[in-house]
C-alpha positions, 0 to 999 in steps of 0.5 A: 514497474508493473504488477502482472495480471497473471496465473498467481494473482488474487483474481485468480487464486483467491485470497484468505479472507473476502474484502470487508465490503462497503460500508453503510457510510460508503452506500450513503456517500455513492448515493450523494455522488451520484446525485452530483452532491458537489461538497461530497465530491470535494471532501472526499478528493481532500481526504483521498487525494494525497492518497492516491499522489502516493500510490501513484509514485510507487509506479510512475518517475515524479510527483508531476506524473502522479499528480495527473495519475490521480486527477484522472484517477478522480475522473475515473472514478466519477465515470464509473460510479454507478458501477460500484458494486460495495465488494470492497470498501469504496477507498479500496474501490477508488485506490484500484483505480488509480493503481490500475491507471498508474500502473498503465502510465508506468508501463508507458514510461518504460518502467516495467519490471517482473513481479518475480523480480520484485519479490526476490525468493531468496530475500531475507529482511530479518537475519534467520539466525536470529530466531529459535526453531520454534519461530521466538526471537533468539536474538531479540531487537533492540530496546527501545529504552523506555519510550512508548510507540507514540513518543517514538513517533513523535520524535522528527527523526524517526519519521524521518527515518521511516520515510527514507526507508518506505522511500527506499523499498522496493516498488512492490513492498513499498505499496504494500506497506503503504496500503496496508500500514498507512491507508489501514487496508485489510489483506484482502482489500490489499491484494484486490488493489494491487492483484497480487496473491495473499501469500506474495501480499503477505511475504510484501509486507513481512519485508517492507515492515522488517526493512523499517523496523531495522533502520528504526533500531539502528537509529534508536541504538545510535548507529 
């Protein structure tokens, strides 16, 4: 599965807002990298590799495969260091890279497909006639009885369920809500890594979170 560099994508439309750009922290963390500060080196891969393990399974066939994508994503990014501009965030700077290599060994593996094909323009995450003209629920979700976010959380089974479900999205929505809900990436820096436009990035996320949100409800209503 690939997402194509092509007319549509963020490089070349642009997107709403600029990513946030690298912060004083990030600078201070490049500077003791490239000093070949090894303790930098070695928290950083703890505190990003598992990261990178599962961007890398959006695009490539196991856990094998994407164990490698991220070991060279890694050596990558020590090559490449003092190219690192501070545009983006440097999390954002390192997942590009391993995105770009993942997508590259996934394309090898014969997994190639369309990103017309992955977004889907007559797909509905949510049904319409559920919402009002104005855009307010007609049909509101179901009541999450009296538990808060976080006591929902807690619970196995809705981690359970949200797993499955991430594990079922489509490749494309599945990477969005993984950047943008699990790794706390903005909308700008999420269409850098992924080179897609703010508008499919946007419509990605709307689904993948709908997707989740409704296999919540059934679980929560004890279906």
């Amino acid at each position: 599965m690939s997402f194509p560099r092509r007319a549509g994508s963020a490089r070349d439309q642009g997107t709403a807002a600029e990513p946030r750009g690298a912060s004083a922290e990030d600078r201070a963390l490049v500077v003791r990298l490239l000093a070949r500060d090894q303790a930098a080196f070695e928290s950083l891969v703890r505190s990003q590799h598992e990261s990178l393990v599962q961007l890398a399974l959006v695009f490539v066939r196991n856990r094998a495969t994407a164990e490698e994508v991220a070991q060279d994503t890694w050596s990558r990014v020590l090559a490449g260091l003092a190219r690192f501009e501070g545009r983006s965030s440097l999390r954002a700077w390192i997942l590009q890279i391993c995105s770009n290599h993942a997508m590259s060994r996934g394309t090898r593996e014969a997994r190639s497909t369309p990103f017309s094909a992955l977004v889907g323009p007559d797909e509905t995450a949510v049904d319409p006639g559920r919402f009002e003209p104005d855009g307010h629920w007609a049909d509101p979700p179901h009541a999450w009885r009296s538990d808060t976010p976080e006591q929902i959380l807690e619970r196995a089974e809705a981690m359970a369920c949200i797993d499955r479900t991430m594990a079922d999205l489509p490749p494309a929505q599945r990477a969005v809500v993984l950047l943008r809900d699990l790794e706390g990436l903005d909308a700008a820096e999420a269409c850098g890594v992924l080179e897609v436009s703010e508008s499919n990035q946007r419509v990605l996320l709307h689904r993948g979170r709908s997707k989740i949100r409704k296999a919540l409800e059934k679980l929560l209503a004890g279906e």
